[in-house]
VEXTORMAR-834844 format. One record per residue (C-alpha): residue number from 1; residue in three letters; x, y, z. Coordinates in steps of 0.05 Angstrom, whole numbers, plus 5000, padded with zeros to 4 digits. Layout:
<kemis>
<kemi pos="NUM" code="ala" X="X" Y="Y" Z="Z"/>
...
</kemis>
This chain:
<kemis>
<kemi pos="1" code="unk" X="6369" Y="0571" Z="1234"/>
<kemi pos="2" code="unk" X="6434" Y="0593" Z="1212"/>
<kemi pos="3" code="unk" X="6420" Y="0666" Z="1197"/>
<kemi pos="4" code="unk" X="6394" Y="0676" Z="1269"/>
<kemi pos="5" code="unk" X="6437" Y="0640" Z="1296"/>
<kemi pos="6" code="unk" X="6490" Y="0685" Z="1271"/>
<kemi pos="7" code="unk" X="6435" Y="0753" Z="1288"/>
<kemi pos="8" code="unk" X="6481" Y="0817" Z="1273"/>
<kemi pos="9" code="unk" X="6551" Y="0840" Z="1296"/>
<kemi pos="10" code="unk" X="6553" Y="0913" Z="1293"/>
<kemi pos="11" code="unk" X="6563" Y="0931" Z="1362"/>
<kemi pos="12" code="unk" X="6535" Y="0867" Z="1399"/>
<kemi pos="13" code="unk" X="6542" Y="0800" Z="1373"/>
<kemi pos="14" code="unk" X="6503" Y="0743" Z="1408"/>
<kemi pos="15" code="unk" X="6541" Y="0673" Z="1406"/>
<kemi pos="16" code="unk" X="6505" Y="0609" Z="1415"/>
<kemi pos="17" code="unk" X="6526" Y="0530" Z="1431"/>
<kemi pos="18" code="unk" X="6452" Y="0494" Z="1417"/>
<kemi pos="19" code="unk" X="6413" Y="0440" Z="1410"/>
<kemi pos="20" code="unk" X="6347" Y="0439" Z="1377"/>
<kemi pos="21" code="unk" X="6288" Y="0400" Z="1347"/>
<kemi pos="22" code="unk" X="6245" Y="0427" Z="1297"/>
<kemi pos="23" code="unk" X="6199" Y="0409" Z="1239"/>
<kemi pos="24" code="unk" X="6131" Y="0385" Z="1285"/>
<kemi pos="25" code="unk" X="6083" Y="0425" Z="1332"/>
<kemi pos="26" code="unk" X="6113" Y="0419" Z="1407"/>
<kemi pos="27" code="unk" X="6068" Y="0440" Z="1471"/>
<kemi pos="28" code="unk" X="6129" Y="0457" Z="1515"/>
<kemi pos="29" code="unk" X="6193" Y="0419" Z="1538"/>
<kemi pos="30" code="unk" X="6241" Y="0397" Z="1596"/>
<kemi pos="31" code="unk" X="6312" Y="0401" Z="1617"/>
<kemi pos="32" code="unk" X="6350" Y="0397" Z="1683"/>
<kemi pos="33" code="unk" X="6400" Y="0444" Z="1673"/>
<kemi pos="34" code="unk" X="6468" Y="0454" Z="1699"/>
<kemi pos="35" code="unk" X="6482" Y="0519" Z="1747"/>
<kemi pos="36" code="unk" X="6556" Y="0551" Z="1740"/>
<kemi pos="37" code="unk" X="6577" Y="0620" Z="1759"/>
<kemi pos="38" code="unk" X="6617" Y="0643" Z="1693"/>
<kemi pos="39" code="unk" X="6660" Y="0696" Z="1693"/>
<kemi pos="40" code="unk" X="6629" Y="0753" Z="1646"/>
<kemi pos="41" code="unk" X="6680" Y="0811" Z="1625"/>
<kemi pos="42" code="unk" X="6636" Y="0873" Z="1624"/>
<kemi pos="43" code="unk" X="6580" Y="0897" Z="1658"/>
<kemi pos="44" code="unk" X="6545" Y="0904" Z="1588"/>
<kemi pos="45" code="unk" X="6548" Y="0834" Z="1570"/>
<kemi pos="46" code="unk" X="6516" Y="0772" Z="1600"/>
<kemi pos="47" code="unk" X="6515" Y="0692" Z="1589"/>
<kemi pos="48" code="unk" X="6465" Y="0651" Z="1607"/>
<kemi pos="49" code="unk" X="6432" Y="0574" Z="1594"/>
<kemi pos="50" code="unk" X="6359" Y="0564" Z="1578"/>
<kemi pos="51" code="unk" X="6302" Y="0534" Z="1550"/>
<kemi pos="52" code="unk" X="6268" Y="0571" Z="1480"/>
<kemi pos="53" code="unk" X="6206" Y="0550" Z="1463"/>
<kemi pos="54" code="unk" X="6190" Y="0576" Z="1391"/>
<kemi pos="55" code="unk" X="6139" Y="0596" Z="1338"/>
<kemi pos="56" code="unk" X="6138" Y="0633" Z="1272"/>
<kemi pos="57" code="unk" X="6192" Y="0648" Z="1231"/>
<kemi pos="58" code="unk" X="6266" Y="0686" Z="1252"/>
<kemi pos="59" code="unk" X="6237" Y="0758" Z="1222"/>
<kemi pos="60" code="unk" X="6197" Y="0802" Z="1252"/>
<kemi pos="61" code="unk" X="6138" Y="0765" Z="1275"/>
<kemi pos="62" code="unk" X="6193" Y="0711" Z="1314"/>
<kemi pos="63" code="unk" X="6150" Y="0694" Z="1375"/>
<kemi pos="64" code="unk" X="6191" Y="0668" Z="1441"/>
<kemi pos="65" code="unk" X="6185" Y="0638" Z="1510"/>
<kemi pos="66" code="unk" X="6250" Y="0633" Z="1555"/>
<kemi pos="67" code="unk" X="6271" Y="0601" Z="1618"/>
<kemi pos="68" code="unk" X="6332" Y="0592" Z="1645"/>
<kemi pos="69" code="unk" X="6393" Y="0618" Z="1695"/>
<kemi pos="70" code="unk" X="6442" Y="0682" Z="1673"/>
<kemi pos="71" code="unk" X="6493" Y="0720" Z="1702"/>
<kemi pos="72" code="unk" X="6482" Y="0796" Z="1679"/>
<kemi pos="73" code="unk" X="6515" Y="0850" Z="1715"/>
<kemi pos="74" code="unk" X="6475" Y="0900" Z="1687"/>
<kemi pos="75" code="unk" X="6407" Y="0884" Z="1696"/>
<kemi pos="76" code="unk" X="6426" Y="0845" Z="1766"/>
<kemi pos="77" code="unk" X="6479" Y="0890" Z="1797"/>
<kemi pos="78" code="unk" X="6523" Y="0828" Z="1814"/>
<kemi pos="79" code="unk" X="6562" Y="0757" Z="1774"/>
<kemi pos="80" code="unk" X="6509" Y="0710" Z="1820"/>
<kemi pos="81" code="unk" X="6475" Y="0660" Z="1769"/>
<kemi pos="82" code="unk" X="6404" Y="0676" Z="1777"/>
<kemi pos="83" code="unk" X="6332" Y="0652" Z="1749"/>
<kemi pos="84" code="unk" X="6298" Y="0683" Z="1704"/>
<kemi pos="85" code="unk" X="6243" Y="0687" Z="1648"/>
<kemi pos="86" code="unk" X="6237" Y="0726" Z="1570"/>
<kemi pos="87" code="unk" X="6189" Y="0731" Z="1523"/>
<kemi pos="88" code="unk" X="6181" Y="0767" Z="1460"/>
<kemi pos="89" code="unk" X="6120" Y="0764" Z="1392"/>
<kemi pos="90" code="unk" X="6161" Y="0811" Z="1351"/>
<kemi pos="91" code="unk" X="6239" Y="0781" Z="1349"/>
<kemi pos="92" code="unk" X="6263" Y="0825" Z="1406"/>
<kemi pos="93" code="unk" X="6238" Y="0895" Z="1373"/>
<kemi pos="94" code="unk" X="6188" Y="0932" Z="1418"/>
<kemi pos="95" code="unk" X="6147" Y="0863" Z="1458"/>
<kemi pos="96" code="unk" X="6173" Y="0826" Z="1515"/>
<kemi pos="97" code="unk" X="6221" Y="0828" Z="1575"/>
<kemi pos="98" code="unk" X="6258" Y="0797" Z="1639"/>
<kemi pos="99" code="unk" X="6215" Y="0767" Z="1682"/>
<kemi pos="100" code="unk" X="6170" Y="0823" Z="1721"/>
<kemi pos="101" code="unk" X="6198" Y="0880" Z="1682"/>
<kemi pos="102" code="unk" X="6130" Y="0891" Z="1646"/>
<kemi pos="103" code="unk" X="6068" Y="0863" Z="1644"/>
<kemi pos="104" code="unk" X="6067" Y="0793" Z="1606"/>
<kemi pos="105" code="unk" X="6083" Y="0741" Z="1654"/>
<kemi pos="106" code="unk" X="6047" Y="0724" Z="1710"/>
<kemi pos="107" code="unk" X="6059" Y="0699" Z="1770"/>
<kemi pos="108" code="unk" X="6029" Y="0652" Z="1820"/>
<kemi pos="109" code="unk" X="6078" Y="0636" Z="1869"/>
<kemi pos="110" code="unk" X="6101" Y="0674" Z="1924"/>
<kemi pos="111" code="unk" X="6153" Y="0619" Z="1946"/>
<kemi pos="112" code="unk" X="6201" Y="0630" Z="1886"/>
<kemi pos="113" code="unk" X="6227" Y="0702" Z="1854"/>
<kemi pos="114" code="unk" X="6243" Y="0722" Z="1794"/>
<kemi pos="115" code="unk" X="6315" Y="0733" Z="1782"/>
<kemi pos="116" code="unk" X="6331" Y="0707" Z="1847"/>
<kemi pos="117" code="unk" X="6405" Y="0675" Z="1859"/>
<kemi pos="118" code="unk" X="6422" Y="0607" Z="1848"/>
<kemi pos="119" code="unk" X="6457" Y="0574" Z="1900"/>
<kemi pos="120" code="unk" X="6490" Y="0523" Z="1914"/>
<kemi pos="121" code="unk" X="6532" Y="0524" Z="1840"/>
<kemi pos="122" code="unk" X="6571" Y="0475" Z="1800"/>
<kemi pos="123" code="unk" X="6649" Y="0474" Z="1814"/>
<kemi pos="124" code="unk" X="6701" Y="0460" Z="1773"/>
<kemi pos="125" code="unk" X="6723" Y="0373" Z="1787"/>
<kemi pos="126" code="unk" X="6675" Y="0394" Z="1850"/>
<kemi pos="127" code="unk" X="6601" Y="0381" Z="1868"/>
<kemi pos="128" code="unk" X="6547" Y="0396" Z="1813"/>
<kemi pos="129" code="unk" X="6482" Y="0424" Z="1815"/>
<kemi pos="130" code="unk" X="6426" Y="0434" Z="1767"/>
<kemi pos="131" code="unk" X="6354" Y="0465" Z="1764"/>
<kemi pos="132" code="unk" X="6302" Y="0424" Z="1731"/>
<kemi pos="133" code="unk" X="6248" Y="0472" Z="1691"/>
<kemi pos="134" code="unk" X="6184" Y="0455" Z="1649"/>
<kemi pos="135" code="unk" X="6148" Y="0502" Z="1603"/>
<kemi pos="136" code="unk" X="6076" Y="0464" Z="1579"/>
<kemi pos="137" code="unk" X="6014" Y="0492" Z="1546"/>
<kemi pos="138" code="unk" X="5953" Y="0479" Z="1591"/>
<kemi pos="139" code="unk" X="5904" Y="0449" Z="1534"/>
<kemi pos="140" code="unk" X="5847" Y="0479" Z="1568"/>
<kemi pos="141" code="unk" X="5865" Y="0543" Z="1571"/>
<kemi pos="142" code="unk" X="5924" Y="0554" Z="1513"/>
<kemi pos="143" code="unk" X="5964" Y="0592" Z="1570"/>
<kemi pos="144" code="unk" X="6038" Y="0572" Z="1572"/>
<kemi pos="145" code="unk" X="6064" Y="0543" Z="1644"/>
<kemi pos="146" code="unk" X="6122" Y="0548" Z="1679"/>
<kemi pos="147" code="unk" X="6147" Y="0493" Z="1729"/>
<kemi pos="148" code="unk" X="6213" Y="0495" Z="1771"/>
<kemi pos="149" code="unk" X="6237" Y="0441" Z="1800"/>
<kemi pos="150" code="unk" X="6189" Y="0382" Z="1820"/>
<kemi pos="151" code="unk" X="6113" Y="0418" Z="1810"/>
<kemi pos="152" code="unk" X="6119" Y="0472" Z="1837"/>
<kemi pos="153" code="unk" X="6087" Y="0516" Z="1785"/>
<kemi pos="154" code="unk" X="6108" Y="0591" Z="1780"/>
<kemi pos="155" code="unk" X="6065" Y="0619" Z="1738"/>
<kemi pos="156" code="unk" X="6036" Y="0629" Z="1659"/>
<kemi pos="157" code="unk" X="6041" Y="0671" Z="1593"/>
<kemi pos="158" code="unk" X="5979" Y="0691" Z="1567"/>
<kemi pos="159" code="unk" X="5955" Y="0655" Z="1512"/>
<kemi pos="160" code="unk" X="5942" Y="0726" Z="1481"/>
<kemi pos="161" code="unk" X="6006" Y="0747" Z="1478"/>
<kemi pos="162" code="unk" X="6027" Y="0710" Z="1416"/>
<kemi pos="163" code="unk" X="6007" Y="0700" Z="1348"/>
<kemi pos="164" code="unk" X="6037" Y="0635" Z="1331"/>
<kemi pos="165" code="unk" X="6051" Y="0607" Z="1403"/>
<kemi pos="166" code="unk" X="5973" Y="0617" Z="1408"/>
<kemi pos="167" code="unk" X="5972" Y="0547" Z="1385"/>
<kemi pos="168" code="unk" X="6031" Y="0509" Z="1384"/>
<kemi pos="169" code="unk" X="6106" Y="0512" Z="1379"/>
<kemi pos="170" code="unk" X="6151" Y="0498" Z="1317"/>
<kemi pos="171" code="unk" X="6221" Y="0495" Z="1348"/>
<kemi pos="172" code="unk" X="6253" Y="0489" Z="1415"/>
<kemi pos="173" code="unk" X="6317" Y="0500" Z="1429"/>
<kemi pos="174" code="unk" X="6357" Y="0491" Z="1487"/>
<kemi pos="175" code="unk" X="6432" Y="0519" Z="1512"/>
<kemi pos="176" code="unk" X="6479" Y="0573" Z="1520"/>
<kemi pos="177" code="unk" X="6481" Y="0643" Z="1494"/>
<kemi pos="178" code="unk" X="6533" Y="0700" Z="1516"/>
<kemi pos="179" code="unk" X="6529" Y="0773" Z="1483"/>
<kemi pos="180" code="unk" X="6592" Y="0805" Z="1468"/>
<kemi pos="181" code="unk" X="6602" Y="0878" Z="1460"/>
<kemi pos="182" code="unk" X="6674" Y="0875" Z="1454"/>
<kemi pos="183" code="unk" X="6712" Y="0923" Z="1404"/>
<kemi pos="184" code="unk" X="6726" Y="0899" Z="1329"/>
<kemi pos="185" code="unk" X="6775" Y="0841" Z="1325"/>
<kemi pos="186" code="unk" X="6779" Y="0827" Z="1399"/>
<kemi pos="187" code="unk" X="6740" Y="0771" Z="1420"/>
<kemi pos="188" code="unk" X="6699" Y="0775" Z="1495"/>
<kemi pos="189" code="unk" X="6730" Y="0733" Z="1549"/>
<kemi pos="190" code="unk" X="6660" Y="0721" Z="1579"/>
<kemi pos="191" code="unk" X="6650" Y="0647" Z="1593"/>
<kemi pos="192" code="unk" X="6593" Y="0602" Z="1565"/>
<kemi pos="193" code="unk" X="6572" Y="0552" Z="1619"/>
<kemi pos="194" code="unk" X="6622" Y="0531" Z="1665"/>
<kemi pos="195" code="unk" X="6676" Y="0560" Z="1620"/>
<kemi pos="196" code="unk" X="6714" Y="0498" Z="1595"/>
<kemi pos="197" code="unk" X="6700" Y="0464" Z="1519"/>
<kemi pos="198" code="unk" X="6645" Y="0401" Z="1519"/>
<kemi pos="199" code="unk" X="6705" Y="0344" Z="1507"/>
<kemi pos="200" code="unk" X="6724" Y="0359" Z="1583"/>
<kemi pos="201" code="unk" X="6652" Y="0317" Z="1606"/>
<kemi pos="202" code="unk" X="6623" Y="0317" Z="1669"/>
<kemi pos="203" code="unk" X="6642" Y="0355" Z="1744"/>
<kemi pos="204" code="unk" X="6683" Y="0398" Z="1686"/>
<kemi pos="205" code="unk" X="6635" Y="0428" Z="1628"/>
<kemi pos="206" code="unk" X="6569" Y="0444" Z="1637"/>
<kemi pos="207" code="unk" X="6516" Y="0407" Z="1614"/>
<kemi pos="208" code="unk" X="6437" Y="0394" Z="1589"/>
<kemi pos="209" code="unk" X="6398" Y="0327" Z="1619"/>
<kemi pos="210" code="unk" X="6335" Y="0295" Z="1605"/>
<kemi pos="211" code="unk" X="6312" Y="0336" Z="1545"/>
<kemi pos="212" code="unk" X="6245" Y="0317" Z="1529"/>
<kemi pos="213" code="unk" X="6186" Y="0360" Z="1491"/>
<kemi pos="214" code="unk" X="6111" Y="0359" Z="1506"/>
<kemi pos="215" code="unk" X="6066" Y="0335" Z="1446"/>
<kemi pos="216" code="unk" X="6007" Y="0340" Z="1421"/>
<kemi pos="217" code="unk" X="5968" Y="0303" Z="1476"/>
<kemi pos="218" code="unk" X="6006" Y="0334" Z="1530"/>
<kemi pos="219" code="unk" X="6056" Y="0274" Z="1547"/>
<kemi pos="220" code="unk" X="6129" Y="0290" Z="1554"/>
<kemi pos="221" code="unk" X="6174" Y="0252" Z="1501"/>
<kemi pos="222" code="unk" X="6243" Y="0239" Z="1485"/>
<kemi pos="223" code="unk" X="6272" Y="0280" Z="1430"/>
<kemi pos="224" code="unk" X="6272" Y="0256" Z="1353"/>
<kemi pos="225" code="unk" X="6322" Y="0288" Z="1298"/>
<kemi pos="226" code="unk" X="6357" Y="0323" Z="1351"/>
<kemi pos="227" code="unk" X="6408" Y="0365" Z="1328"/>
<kemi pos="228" code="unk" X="6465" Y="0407" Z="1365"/>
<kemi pos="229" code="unk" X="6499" Y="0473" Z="1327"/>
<kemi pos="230" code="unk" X="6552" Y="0516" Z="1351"/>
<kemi pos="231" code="unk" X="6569" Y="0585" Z="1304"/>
<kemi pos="232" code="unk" X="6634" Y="0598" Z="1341"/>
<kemi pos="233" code="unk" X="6659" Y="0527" Z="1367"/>
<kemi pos="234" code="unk" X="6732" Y="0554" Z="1374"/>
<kemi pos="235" code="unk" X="6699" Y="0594" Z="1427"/>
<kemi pos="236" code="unk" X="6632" Y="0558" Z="1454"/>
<kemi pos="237" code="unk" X="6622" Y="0487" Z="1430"/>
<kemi pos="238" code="unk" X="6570" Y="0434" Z="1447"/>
<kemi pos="239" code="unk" X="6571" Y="0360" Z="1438"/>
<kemi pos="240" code="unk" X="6510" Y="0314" Z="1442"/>
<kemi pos="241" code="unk" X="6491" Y="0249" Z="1475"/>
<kemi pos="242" code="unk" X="6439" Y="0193" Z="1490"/>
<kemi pos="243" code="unk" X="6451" Y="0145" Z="1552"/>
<kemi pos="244" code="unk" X="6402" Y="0102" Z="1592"/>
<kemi pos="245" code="unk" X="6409" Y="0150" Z="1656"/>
<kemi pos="246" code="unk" X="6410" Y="0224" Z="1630"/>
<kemi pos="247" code="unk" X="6362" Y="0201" Z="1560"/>
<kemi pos="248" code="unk" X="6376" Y="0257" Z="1508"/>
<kemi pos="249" code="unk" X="6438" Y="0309" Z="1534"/>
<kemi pos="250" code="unk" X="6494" Y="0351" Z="1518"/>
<kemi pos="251" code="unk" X="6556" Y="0388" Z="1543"/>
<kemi pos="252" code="unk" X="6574" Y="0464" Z="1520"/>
<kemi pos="253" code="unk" X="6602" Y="0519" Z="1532"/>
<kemi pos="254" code="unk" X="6672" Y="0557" Z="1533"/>
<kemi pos="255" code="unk" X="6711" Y="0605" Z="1559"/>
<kemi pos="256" code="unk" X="6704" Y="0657" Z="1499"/>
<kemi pos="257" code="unk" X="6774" Y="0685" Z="1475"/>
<kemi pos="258" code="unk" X="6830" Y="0631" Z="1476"/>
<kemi pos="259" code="unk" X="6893" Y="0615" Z="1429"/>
<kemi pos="260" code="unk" X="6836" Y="0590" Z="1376"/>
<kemi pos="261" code="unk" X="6786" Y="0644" Z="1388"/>
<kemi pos="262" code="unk" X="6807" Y="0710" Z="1386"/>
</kemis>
């Protein structure tokens, strides 16, 4: 988990604040997930807040399915938060893109686009707004689901895409990720979430609700051995809860380069 966690930092380092359960077979999961509008420096880098649903191991044959919101000037043209999908069989070599950008995922709704803004967003000690999302395999057919919101169903990856998520999942992870391209020994000011550290709480830093996974008899679940990593806290951190209201959660995030992170 560590080592791709970590992933490479030649020219483009990816940063992560997670939480994760692994260990079992999983059939999909669900989180209602915070919206913010983070600042992101360059028009090369991105940050963005999603669901991974996971099989095989973190080489080459690293099969993924992604949901979530992100804020990337480059492949959007703007800093709105917007929705999108990813997928990959091959750890991000040659398989897989963003949501329509090749053929892969596909779509059955006409009410909701792909990489469409997100509005209204979270504001800082101000009103907050999240986006409830559900990725399920349909037992019938081995094809993996997508649902937005409350069942409104946008549409499948082939079962035949993937080698291990033919079957079942063996991780899923769920939080923040920024990429930063910045220049040796300068950290990226791009911001994780809604920028500000987990120990600020709620109308301030962003947060995950409701986790749950689908098992093997396609019932959603509360989380067991949940576990939340961060491998830069000085710059993205995440802290983890369970209450009566919100079941499993966390907060995360970060504004990237501060006095600690730099």
């Amino acid at each position: 988990m560590d080592g791709w966690l970590l992933k490479w930092c030649v020219c483009v380092c990816m940063q992560h604040a997670v939480g994760y359960v692994a260990g079992d077979e999983y059939y999909g999961a669900r989180a209602s997930i915070n919206v913010w509008a983070p600042k992101v420096s360059t028009p090369t880098e991105f940050s963005l807040s999603q669901i991974w649903v996971i099989g095989g191991t973190f080489s080459n044959d690293l099969n993924t399915i992604e949901a979530g919101w992100q804020v990337s000037p480059q492949l959007y043209g703007d800093n709105s938060p917007r929705f999108f999908t990813y997928w990959t069989t091959d750890a991000y070599q040659t398989t897989g893109c963003y949501n329509l950008l090749c053929s892969g995922f596909v779509q059955t709704n006409s009410r909701i686009a792909m990489g469409a803004a997100i509005s209204p967003t979270s504001g800082y000690k101000g009103g907050q707004f999240d986006i409830s999302l559900l990725i399920w395999k349909d037992p019938n057919h081995g094809n993996w689901w997508l649902e937005f919101g409350s069942g409104e169903l946008v549409g499948y990856w082939p079962s035949f895409l993937f080698s291990h998520l033919a079957s079942h999942a063996s991780m899923v992870q769920f939080g923040g990720e920024v990429v930063d391209t910045r220049a040796e020994g300068s950290h990226t000011a791009t911001q994780m979430g809604s920028g500000h550290f987990p120990g600020e709480g709620f109308g301030r830093s962003s947060y995950f609700r409701n986790l749950e996974v689908v098992d093997w008899d396609n019932s959603l679940i509360p989380l067991t051995t949940f576990h939340v990593t961060a491998d830069h806290p000085n710059c993205y951190d995440i802290q983890g809860g369970v209450n009566a209201v919100w079941g499993n959660y966390f907060y995360y995030g970060g504004p990237g380069r501060n006095v600690r992170c730099t």
